[in-house]
Steps between C-alpha positions, in 0.01 A plus 500: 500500500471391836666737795675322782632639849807352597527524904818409689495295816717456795501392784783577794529117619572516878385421839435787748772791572579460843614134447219342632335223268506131377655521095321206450142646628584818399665486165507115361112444566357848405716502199400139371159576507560866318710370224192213430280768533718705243551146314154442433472799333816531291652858709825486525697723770797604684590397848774681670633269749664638827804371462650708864246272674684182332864611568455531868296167521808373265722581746312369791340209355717219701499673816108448508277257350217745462712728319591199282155436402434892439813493264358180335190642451603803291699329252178267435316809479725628232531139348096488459525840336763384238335225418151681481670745265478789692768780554716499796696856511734614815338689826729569762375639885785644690349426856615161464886588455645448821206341675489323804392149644376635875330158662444356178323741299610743271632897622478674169676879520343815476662511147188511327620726198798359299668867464539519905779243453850606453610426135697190632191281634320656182728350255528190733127431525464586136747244368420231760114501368563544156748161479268349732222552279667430170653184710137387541411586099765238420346178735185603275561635183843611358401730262277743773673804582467781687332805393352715736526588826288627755605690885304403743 
């Protein structure tokens, strides 16, 4: 008989806090080269995407063609995931609700724990990322759903 450990990965798939960061550089690159890494070896694991990260770049994408890129750049992320078989499960960061473009970069709020928003903007930012995410599932694979979620 032959013992085995089973260990769980994850990995919270975001750039940094304060809104500073290139997706691409920071999530897309990083995150190609971990999943070969993980590839090459047969581990599987779970990503949890920030999804309050996309909505705001969703909603900002066309005023800004940097934003545009950043917005591209997370669905490819979570496209190259899919199609590496990985999992892809919900994280949510409040500071991103109700943001700010101040000289074109991004004001996140002080918001940095989900239960200092009033139950409105909780259910609000909740529901936006979970059909955003489950939007994303369907470009990729119809069947994925959503399992698990993570507060950032």
């Amino acid at each position: 008989m032959t013992n085995k450990v089973k260990i769980f990965l994850e990995d919270d798939n975001e750039i940094l806090g304060n809104g500073i960061g290139d997706p691409h550089e920071l999530q897309f690159i990083r995150t190609k080269e971990y999943v070969e890494l993980l590839t090459s070896h047969n581990i599987k694991s779970t990503f949890y995407m920030d999804m309050g990260h996309y909505i705001f770049l969703l909603k900002n994408r066309n005023n800004n063609e940097k934003f545009k890129k950043y917005f591209n750049s997370i669905e490819e992320t979570i496209g190259l995931l899919i199609k590496n078989k990985m999992d892809v499960q919900l994280h949510v960061h409040s500071q991103w609700h109700k943001a700010e473009i101040i000289k074109d970069d991004i004001q996140v709020t002080d918001n940095w724990n989900l239960g200092v928003l009033n139950e409105n903007d909780q259910d609000t930012l909740l529901n936006e990322a979970f059909h955003s995410l489950a939007k994303i599932f369907r470009k990729f694979d119809h069947k994925k759903k959503i399992v698990s979620y993570k507060a950032g």
